[in-house]
N, C-alpha and C positions, 0 to 999 in steps of 0.2 A: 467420826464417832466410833468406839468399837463395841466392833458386833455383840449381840445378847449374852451369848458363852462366854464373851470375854469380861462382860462388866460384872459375870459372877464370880469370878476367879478370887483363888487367895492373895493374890500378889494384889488385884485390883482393888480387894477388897482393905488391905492393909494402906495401900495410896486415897481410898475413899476415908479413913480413919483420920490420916496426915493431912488432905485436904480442909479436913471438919474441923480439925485442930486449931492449922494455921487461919480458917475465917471464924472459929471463935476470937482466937486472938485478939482477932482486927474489928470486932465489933465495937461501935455500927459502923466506922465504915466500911469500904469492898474493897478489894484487893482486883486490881487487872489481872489478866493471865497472866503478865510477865512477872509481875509480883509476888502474885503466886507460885509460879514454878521457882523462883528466887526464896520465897522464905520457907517453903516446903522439902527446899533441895533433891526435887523430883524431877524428871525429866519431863520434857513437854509430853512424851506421849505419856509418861506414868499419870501424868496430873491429869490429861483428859482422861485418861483412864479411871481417875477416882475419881470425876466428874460425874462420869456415867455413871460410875456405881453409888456413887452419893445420892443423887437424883435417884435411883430405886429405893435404896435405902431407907430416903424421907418419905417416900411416899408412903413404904408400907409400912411405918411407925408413928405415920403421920406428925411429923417435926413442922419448925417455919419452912416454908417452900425458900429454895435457891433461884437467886434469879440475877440476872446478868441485866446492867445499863451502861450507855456508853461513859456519862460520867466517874462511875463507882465502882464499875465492875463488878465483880462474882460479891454476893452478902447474902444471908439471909434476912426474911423478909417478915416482917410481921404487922404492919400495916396495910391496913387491907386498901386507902386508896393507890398506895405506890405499889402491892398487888394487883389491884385492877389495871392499873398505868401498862404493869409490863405485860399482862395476859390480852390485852386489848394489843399492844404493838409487836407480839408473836404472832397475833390472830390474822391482823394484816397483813404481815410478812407473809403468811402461809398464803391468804389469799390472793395476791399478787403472784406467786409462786404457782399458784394453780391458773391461774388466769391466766398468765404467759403460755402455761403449757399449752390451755388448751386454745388460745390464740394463732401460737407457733409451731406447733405440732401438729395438733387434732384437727386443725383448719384448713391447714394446707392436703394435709392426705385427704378429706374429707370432698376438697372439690375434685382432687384426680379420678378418687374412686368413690364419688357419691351412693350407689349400689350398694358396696360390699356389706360383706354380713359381719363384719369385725367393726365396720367405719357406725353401721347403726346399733349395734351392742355398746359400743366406746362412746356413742351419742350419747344415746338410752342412759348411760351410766353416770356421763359427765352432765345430764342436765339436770339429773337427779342430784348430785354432789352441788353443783352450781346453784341449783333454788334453798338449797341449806344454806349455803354460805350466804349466801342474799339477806337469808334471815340472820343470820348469826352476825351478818356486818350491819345489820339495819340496828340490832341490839348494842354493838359497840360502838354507834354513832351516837345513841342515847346519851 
């Protein structure tokens, strides 16, 4: 993904334009990335590049949110349960994401150097982080 600086750029921002285009096109259905970069005639990094900057774009004009499934690829979205569909299987992704880390990471340093004052600030912080997602995953089991 690139960096912040870069999803505001002109070049970015004219590949976020061409993006928008080509999945208006295609409505409703999505366009995979390959497709995308295919009927965009963008390169792969320009298309993520107007990914990212699409994505801020929508947000702060508030449009249908974009969202990615493996079926249909990149669409906009305007259905709120196939919204909730995909904002529930990002949500897990992250938390699995996070859970690894701090299984494979923060666990293992944790027993070498149970004491330190890093290993109980990094506790402190991930148990704190950990009781939200708890809630936040008990809400998307709902």
């Amino acid at each position: 993904m690139p960096r912040a600086s870069e999803r505001r750029s002109a070049a970015a921002q004219r590949h976020a334009d061409t993006v928008r285009f080509v999945l208006f096109e295609a409505r409703p259905a999505g366009l995979t990335f390959v497709q995308l970069v295919r009927s965009s005639e963008l390169s792969p990094h320009q298309a993520r590049s107007g990914l990212a900057c699409l994505r801020d774009t929508i947000t702060e004009r508030g449009w249908p949110p974009l969202i990615w499934t493996r079926p249909d690829g990149y669409k906009f979205c305007a259905d709120p349960a196939e919204l909730q569909a995909y904002e529930v299987a990002v949500i897990r992704g992250k938390l699995t994401e996070i859970r690894r880390f701090i299984t494979a990471t923060v666990a293992p340093h944790a027993v070498l150097q149970p004491r330190g004052r890093w290993i109980k600030h990094l506790n402190t912080q991930l148990n704190s982080v950990e009781s939200t997602l708890d809630v936040i995953a008990d809400f998307t089991d709902a």
